[in-house]
N, C-alpha and C positions, 0 to 999 in steps of 0.2 A: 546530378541532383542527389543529393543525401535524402536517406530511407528513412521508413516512420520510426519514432523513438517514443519512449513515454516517460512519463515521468508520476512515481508510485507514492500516493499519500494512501491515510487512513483519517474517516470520520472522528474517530476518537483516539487519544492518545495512547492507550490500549491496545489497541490493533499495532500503531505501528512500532509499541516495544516488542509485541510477539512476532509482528512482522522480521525484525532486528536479529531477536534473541531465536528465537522458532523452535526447536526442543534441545537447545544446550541449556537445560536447567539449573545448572550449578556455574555462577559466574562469578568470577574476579570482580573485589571492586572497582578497578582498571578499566573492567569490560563497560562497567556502568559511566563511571566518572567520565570516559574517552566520548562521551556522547549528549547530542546536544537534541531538541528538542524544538523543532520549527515549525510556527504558523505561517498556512500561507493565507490569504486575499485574495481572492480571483475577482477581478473588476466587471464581472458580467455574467447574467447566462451562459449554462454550458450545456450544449444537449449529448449526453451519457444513456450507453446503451444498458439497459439495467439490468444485471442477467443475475438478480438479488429477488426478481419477481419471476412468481409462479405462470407468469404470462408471455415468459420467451421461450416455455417448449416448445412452441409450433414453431420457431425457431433454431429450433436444432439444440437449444441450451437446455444441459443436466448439469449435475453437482460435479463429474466429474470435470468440466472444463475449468474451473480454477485449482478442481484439487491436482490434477494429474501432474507427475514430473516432470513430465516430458512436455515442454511449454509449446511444442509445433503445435498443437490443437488451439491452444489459447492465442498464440500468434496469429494462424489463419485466420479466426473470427475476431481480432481486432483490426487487423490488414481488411478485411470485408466491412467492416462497420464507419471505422474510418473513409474508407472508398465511398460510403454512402450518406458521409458527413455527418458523422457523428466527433464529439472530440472528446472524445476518451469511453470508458469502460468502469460501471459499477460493478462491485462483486463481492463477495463472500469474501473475507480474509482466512487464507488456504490452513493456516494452524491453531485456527479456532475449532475445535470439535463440535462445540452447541451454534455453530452460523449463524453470530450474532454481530458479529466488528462485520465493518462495510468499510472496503480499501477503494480507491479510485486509480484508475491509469488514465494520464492527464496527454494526450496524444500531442507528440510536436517534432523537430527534427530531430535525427539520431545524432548521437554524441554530445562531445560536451557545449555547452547553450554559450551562442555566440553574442556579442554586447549586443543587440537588438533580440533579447528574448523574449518567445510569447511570454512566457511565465513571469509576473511580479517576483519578486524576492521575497525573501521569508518578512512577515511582518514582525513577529518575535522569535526569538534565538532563545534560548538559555540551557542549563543543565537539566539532567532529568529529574522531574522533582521527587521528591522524598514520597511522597502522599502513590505517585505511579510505580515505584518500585516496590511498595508495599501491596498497592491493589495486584497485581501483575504476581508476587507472591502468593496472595488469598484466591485469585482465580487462578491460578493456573499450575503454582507450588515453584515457583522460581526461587533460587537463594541465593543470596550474595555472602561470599566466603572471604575474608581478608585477605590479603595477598601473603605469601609463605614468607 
């Protein structure tokens, strides 16, 4: 049997360039263009353990569990939440300083998703839009530098 795997979005579009880019602030337009930009659809309720609320300390949950490097902390309390049927994991996105972007870990099997996957496919595709490369600049001071 294959081990639990996840699969990592963000609520806003936001989150998952910082997610992407995380403190290489100075990028190639390469870095930009090479990337796409996908909605997903999830067809149902999902019940997500929310550790974005002040109400999972008595839970064992601080800020340090998405911030920390070292993802053994973050793995064991998704391997436990899962076990308890939960599908998936709300949370802080780890390169936001002001914890305001909200990423998801979308829990399913490990490796790459075989033709019967839980996950629908991206509903849209496209390039990163002009309008997120800019905001992503104003918040966070990201630059896109021409290629040499």
């Amino acid at each position: 049997m294959r081990g639990l795997g996840a699969c990592y979005v963000t609520v806003e579009p936001l989150g998952a360039f910082l997610e992407v880019f995380r403190t290489a602030l100075e990028l190639h337009v390469s870095d930009v263009s090479d990337r796409v930009l996908s909605e997903l659809r999830l067809g149902g309720d999902l019940r997500l353990a929310n550790v974005c609320s002040r109400r999972a300390l008595p839970f064992g949950v601080t800020a340090q569990l998405g911030a920390d490097g070292d993802y053994a902390g973050s793995q064991a309390f998704a391997a436990a939440v899962a076990g308890a049927g939960f599908n998936g994991v709300r949370w802080w996105v780890r390169h936001d300083p002001a914890q305001k972007l909200v990423g998801v870990a979308l829990f399913g099997p490990a490796g790459a998703p075989a033709d019967a996957s839980p996950w629908p496919p991206a509903h849209t595709s496209g390039p990163l839009p002009d309008e997120l490369v800019v905001l992503a600049g104003r918040a966070f001071g990201y630059r896109v530098l021409p290629e040499p």
